[in-house]
Each structure stands twice: as structure tokens, then as C-alpha cells.
N, CA, C and O atoms as a GROMACS GRO file, in nm:
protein
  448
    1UNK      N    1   2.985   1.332  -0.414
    1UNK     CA    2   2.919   1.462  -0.416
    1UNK      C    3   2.911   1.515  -0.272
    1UNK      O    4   2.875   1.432  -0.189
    2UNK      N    5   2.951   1.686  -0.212
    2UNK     CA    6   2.955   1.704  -0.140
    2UNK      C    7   2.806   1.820  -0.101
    2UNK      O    8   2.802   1.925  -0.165
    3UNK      N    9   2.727   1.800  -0.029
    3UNK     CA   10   2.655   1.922   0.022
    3UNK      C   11   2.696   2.020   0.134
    3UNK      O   12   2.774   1.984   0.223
    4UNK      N   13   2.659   2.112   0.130
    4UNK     CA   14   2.646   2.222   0.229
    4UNK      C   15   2.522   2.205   0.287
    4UNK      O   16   2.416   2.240   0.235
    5UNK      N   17   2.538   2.142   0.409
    5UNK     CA   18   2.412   2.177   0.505
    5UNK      C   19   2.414   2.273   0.611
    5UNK      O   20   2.499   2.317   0.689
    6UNK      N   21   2.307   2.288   0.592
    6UNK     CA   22   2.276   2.421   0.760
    6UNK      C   23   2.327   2.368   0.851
    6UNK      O   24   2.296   2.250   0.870
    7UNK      N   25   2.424   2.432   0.940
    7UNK     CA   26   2.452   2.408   1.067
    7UNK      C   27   2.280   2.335   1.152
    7UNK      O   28   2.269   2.213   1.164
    8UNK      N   29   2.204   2.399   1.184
    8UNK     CA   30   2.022   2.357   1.202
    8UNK      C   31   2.050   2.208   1.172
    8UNK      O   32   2.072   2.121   1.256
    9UNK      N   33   2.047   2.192   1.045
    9UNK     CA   34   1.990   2.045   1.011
    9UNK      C   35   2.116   1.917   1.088
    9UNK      O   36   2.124   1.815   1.157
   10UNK      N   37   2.177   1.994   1.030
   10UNK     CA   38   2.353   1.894   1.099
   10UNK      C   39   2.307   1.816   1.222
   10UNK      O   40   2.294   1.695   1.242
   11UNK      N   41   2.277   1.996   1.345
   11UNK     CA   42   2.289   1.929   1.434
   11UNK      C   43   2.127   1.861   1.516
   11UNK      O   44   2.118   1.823   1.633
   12UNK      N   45   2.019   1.863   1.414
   12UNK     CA   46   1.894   1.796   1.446
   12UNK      C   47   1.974   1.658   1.387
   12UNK      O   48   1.994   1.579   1.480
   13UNK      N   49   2.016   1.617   1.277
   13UNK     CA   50   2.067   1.432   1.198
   13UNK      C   51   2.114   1.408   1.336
   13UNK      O   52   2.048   1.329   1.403
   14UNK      N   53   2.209   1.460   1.384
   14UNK     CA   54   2.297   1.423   1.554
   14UNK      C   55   2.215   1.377   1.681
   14UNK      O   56   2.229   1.298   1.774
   15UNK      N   57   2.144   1.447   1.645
   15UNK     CA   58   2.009   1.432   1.752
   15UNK      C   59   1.968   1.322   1.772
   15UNK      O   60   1.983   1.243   1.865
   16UNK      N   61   1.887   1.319   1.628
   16UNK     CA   62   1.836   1.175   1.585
   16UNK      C   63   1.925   1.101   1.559
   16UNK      O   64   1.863   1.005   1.514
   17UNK      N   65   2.055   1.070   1.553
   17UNK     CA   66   2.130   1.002   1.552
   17UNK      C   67   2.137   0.906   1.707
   17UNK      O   68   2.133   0.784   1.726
   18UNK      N   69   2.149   1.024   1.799
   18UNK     CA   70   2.160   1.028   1.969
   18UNK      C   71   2.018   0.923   1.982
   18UNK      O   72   2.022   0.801   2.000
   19UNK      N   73   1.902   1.005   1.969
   19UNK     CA   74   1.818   0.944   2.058
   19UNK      C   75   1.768   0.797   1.997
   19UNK      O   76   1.720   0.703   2.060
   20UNK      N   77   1.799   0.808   1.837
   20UNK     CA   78   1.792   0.659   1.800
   20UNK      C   79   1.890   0.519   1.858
   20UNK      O   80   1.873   0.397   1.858
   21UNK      N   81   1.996   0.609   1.904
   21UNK     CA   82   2.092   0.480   1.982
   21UNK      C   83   2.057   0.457   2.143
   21UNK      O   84   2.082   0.379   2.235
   22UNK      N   85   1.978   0.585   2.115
   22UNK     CA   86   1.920   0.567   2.346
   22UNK      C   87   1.802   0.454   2.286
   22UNK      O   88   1.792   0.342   2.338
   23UNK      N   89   1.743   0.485   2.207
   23UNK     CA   90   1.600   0.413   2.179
   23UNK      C   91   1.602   0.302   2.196
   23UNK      O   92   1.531   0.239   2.274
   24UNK      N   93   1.748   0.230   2.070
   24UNK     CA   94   1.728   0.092   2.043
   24UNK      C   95   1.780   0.003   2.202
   24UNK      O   96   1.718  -0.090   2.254
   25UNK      N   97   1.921   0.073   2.258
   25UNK     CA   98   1.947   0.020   2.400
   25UNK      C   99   1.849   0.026   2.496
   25UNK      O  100   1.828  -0.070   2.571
   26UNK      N  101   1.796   0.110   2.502
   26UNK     CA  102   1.640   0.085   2.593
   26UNK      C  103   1.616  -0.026   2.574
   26UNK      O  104   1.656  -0.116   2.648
   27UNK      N  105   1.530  -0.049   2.448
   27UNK     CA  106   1.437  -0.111   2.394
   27UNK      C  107   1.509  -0.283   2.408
   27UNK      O  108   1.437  -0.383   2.405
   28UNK      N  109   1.686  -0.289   2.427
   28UNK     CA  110   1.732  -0.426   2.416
   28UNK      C  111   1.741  -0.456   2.560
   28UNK      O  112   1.764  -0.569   2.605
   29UNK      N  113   1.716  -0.330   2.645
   29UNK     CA  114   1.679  -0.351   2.837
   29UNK      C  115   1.564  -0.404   2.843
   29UNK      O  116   1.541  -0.493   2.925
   30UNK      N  117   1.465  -0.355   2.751
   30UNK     CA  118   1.317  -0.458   2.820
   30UNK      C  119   1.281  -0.586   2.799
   30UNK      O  120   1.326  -0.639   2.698
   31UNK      N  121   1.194  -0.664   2.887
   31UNK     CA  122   1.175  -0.792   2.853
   31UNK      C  123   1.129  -0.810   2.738
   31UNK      O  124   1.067  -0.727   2.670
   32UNK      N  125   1.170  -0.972   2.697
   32UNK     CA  126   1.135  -0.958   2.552
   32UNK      C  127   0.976  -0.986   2.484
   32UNK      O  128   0.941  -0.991   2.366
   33UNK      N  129   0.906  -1.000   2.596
   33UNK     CA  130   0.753  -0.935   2.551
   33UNK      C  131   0.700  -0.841   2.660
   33UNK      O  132   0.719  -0.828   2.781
   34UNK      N  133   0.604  -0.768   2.543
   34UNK     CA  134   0.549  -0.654   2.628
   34UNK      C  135   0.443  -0.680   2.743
   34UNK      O  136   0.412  -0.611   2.840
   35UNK      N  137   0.394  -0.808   2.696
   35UNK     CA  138   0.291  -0.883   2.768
   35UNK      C  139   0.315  -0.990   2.890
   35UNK      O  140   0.361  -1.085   2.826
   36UNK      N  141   0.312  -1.025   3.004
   36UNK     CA  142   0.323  -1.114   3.072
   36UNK      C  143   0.348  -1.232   2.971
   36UNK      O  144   0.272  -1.226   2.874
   37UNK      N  145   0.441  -1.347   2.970
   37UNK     CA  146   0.476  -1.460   2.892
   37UNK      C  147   0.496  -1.569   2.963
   37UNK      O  148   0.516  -1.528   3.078
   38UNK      N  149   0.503  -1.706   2.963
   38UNK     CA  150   0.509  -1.769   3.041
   38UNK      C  151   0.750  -1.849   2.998
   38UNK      O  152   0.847  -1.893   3.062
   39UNK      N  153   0.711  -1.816   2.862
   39UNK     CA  154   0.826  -1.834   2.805
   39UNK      C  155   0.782  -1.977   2.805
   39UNK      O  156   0.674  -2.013   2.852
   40UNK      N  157   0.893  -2.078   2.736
   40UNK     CA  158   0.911  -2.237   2.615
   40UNK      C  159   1.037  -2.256   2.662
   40UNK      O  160   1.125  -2.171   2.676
   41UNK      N  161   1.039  -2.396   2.690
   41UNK     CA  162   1.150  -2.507   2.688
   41UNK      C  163   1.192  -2.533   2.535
   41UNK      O  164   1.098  -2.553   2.457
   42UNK      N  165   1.285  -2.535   2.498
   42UNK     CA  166   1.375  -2.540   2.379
   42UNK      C  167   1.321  -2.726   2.306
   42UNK      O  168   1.360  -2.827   2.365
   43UNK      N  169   1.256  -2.732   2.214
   43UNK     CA  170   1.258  -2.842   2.155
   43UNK      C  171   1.342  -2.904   2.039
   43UNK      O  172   1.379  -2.824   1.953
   44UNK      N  173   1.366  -2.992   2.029
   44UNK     CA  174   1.463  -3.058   1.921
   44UNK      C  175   1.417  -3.012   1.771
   44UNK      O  176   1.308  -3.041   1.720
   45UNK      N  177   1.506  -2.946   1.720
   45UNK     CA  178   1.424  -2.909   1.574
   45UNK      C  179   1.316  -2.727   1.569
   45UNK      O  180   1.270  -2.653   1.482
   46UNK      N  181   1.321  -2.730   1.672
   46UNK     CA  182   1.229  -2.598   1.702
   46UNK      C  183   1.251  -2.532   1.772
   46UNK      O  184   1.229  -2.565   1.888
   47UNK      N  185   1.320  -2.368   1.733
   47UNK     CA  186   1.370  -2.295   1.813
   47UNK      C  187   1.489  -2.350   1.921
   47UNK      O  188   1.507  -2.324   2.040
   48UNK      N  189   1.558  -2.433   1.831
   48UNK     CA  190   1.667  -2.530   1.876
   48UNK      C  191   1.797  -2.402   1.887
   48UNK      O  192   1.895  -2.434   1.954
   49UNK      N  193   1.795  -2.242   1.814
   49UNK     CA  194   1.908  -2.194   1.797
   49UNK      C  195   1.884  -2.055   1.947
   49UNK      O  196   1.961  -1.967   1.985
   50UNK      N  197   1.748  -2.093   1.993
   50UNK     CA  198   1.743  -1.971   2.090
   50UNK      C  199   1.775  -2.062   2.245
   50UNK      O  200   1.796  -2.009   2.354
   51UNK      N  201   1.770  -2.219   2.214
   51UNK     CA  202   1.750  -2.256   2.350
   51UNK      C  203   1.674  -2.253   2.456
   51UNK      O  204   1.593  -2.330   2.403
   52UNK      N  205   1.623  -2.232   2.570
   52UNK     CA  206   1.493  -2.200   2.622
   52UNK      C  207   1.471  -2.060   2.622
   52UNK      O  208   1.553  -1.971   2.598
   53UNK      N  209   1.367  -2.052   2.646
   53UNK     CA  210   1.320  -1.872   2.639
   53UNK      C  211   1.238  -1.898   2.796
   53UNK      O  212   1.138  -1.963   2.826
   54UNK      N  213   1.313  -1.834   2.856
   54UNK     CA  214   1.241  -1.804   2.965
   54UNK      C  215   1.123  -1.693   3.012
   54UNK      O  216   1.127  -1.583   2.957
   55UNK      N  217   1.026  -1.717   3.107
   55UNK     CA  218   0.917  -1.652   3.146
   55UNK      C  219   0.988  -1.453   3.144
   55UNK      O  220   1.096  -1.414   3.190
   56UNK      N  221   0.904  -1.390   3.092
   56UNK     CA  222   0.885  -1.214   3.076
   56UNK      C  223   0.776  -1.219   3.161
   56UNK      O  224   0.675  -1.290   3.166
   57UNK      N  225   0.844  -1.079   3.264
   57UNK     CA  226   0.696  -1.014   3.272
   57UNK      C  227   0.632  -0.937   3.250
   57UNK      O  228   0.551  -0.873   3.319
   58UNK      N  229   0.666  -0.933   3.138
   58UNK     CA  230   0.587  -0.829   3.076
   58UNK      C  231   0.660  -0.672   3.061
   58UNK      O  232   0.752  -0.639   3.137
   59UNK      N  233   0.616  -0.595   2.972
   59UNK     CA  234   0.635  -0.441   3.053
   59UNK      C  235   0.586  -0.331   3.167
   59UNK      O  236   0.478  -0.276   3.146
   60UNK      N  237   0.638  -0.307   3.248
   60UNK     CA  238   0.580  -0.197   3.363
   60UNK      C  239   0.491  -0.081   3.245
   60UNK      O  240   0.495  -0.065   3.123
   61UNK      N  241   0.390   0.004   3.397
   61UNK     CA  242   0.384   0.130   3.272
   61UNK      C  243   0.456   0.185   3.276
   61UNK      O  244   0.426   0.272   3.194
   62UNK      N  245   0.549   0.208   3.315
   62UNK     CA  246   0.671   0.299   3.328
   62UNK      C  247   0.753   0.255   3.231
   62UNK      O  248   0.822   0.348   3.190
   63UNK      N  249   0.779   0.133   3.165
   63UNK     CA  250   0.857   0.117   3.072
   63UNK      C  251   0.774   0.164   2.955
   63UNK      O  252   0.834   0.226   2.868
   64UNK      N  253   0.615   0.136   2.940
   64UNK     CA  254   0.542   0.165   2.822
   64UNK      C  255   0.569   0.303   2.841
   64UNK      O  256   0.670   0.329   2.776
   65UNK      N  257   0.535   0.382   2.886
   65UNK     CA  258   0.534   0.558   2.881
   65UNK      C  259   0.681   0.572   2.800
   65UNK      O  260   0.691   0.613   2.684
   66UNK      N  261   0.816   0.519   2.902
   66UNK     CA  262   0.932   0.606   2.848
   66UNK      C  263   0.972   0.569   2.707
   66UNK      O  264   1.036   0.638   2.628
   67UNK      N  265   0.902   0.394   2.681
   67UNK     CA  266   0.913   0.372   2.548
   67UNK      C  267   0.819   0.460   2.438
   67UNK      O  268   0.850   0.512   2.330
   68UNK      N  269   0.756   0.458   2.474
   68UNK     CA  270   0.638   0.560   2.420
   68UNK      C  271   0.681   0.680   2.364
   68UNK      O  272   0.677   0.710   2.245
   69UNK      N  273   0.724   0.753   2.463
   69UNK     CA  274   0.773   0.890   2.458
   69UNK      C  275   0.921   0.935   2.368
   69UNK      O  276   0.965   1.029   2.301
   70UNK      N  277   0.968   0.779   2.425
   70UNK     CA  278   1.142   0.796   2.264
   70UNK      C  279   1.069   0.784   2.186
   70UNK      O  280   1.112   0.862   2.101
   71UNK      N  281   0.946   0.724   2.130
   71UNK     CA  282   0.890   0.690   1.967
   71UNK      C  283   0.852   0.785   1.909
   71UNK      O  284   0.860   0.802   1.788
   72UNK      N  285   0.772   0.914   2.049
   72UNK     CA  286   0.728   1.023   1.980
   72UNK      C  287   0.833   1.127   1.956
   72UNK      O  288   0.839   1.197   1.855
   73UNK      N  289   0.935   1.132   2.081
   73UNK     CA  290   1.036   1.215   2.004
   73UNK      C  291   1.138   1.181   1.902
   73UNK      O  292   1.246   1.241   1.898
   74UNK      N  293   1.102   1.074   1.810
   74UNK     CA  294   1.158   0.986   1.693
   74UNK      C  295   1.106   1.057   1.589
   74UNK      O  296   1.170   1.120   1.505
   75UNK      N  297   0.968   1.044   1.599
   75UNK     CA  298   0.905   1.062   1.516
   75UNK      C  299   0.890   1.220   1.501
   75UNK      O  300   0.855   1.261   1.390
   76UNK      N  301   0.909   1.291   1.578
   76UNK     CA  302   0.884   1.466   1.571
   76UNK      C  303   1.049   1.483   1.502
   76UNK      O  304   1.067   1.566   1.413
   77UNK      N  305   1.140   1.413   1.541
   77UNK     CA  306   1.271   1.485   1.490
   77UNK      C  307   1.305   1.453   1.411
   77UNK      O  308   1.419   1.481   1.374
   78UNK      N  309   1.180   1.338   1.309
   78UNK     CA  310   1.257   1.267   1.183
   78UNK      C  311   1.106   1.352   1.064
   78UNK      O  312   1.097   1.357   0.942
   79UNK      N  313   1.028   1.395   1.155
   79UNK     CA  314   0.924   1.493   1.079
   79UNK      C  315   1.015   1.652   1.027
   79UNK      O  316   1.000   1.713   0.921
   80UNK      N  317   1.116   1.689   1.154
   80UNK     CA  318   1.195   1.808   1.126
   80UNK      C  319   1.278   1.813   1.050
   80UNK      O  320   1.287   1.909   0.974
   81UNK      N  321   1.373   1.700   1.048
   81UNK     CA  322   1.424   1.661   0.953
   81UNK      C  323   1.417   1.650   0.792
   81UNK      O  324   1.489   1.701   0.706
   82UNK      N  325   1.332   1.587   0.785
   82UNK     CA  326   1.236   1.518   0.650
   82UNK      C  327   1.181   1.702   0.604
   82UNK      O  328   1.201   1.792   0.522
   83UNK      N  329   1.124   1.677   0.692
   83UNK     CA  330   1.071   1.879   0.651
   83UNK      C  331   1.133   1.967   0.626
   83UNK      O  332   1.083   2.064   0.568
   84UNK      N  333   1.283   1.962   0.666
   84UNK     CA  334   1.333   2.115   0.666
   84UNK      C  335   1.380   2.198   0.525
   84UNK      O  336   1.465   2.155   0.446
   85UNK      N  337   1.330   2.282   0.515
   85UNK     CA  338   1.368   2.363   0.449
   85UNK      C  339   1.494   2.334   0.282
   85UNK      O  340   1.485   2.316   0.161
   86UNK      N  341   1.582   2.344   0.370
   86UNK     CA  342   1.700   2.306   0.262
   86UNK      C  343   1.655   2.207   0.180
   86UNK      O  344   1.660   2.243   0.063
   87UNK      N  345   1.615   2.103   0.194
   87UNK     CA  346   1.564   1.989   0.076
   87UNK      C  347   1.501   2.068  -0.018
   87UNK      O  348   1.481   2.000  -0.119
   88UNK      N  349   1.464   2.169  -0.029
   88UNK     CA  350   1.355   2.250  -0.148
   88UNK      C  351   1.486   2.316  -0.237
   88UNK      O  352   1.472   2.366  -0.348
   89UNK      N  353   1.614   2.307  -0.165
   89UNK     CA  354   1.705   2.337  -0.235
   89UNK      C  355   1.807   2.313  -0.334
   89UNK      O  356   1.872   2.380  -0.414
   90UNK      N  357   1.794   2.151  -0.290
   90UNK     CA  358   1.883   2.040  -0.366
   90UNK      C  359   1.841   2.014  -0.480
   90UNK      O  360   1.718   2.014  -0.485
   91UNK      N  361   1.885   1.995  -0.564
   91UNK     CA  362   1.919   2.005  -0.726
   91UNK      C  363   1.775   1.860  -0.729
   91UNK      O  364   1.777   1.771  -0.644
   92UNK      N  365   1.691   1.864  -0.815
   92UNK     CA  366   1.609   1.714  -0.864
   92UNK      C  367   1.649   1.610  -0.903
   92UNK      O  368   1.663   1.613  -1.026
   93UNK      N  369   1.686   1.476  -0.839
   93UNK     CA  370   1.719   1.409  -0.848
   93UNK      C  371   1.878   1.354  -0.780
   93UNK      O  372   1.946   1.254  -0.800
   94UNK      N  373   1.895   1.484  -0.682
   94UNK     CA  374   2.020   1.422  -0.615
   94UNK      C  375   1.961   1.435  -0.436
   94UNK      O  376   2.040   1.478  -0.352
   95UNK      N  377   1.848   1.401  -0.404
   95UNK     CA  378   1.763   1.410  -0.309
   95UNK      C  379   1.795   1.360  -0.177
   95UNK      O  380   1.808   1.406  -0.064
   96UNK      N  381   1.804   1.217  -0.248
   96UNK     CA  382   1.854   1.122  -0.216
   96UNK      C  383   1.964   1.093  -0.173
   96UNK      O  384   1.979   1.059  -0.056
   97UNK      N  385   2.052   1.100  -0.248
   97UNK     CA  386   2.197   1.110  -0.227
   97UNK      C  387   2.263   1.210  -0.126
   97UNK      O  388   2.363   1.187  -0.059
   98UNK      N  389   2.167   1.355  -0.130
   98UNK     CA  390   2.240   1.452  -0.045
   98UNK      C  391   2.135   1.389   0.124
   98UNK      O  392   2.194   1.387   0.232
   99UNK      N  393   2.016   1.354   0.116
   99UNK     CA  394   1.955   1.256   0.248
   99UNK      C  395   2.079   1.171   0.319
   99UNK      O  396   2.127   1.196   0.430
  100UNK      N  397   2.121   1.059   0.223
  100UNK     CA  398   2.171   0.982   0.280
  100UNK      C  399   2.392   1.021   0.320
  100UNK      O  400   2.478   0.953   0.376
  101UNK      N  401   2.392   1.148   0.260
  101UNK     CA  402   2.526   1.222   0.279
  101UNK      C  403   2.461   1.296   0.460
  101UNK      O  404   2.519   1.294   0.568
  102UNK      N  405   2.369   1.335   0.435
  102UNK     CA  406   2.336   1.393   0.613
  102UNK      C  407   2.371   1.253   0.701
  102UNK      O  408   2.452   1.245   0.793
  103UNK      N  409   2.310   1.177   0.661
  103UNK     CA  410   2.317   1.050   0.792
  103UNK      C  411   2.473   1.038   0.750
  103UNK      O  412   2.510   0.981   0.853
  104UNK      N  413   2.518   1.043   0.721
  104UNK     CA  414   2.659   0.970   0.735
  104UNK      C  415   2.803   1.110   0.770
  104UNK      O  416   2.925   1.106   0.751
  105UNK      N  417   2.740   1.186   0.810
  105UNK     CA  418   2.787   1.346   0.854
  105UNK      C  419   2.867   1.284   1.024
  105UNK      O  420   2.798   1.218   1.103
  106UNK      N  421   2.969   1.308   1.045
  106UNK     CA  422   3.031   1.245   1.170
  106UNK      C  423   3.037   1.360   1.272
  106UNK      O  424   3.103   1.463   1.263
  107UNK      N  425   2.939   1.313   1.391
  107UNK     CA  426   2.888   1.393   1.513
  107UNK      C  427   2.999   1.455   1.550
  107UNK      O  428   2.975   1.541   1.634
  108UNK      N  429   3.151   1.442   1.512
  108UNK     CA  430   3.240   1.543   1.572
  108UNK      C  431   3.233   1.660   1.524
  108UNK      O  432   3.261   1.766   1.580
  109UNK      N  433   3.194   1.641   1.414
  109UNK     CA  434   3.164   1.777   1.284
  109UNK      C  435   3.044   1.866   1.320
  109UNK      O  436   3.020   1.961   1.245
  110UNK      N  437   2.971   1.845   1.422
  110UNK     CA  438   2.806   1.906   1.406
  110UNK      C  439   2.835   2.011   1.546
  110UNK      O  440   2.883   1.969   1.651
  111UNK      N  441   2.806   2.113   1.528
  111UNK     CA  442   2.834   2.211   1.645
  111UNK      C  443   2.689   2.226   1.660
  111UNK      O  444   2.611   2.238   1.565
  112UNK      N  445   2.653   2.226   1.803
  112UNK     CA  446   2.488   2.246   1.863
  112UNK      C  447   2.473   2.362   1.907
  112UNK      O  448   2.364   2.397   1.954
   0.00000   0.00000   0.00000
């Protein structure tokens, strides 16, 4: 099944497409706790597949803010999304289907 979406919505999915892939690479740059850690020596039988986990220090505030701030602009462009308009248009019961036809819309296609 094919939809017609608004140029609008196209290129907000792209968006959120974008800032969800800045988000998660951020998020695989910071240490892996947010908290000062001292990190674990690898024991036989336990956490035998991570090997040692070494000491984090934690997150800066500077990492909390910019992480912070991708979550809120996550969350505002998946509110615009979810909200817009055209969904009041789609036939009952193909909701879904035309949702998950937006995410899979290929960013060469979306003019901003």
C-alpha cells in the first residue's frame, strides 16, 4: 500500500530520522555510566563475555545538558510527527501501516 504524504511530514520523519542517529552516536561517545564508577575486574563465570569494565567518570554537565537537549528535541519532533494533521486522514485501520510506510520513506526522496 502506497500513501501520499505531505511534503511537511516527509521532511520532519528525516529529521527525526537525522537527529535520532546524532542521538544514539552521542550517546555510544559517553562513558558508560552517568555516575562516577569505579568499574570490575572480569570474574570466571560472571560477566566473563564483557571482560573487565574499566573505571567511568562519570558524565560532565556538559555532556548531561547536550544529552538532555537531543531528548527534548526527540521528543518535540516525534510529538509533531505523531500529531500532524494528515493522520486524521488515513482510512481506519490502515494507521499503522501508513506510520510505519513514513519511517521507511528514503531521505533521498524528502525535499526540505
Amino acid at each position: 500500500m502506497s500513501f501520499d504524504f505531505p511534503p511537511r511530514l516527509r521532511a520532519l520523519q528525516a529529521q527525526l530520522h537525522r537527529v535520532r542517529a546524532e542521538y544514539t552516536a552521542y550517546c555510544q561517545s559517553l562513558p558508560w555510566s552517568v555516575d562516577p564508577h569505579p568499574g570490575w575486574e572480569a570474574r570466571e563465570g560472571v560477566y566473563s563475555h564483557r571482560g573487565d569494565v574499566p573505571a567511568s567518570p562519570g558524565y560532565t554537565d556538559k555532556q548531561r545538558r547536550r544529552k538532555a537537549a537531543f531528548e527534548r528535541r526527540l521528543r518535540r519532533l516525534t510529538g509533531v510527527v505523531v500529531d500532524h494533521p494528515f493522520w486524521s486522514t488515513v482510512e481506519r485501520g490502515q494507521v499503522v501501516a501508513a506510520r510505519m510506510a513514513l519511517k521507511r520513506v528514503p531521505a533521498e526522496d524528502v525535499q526540505e
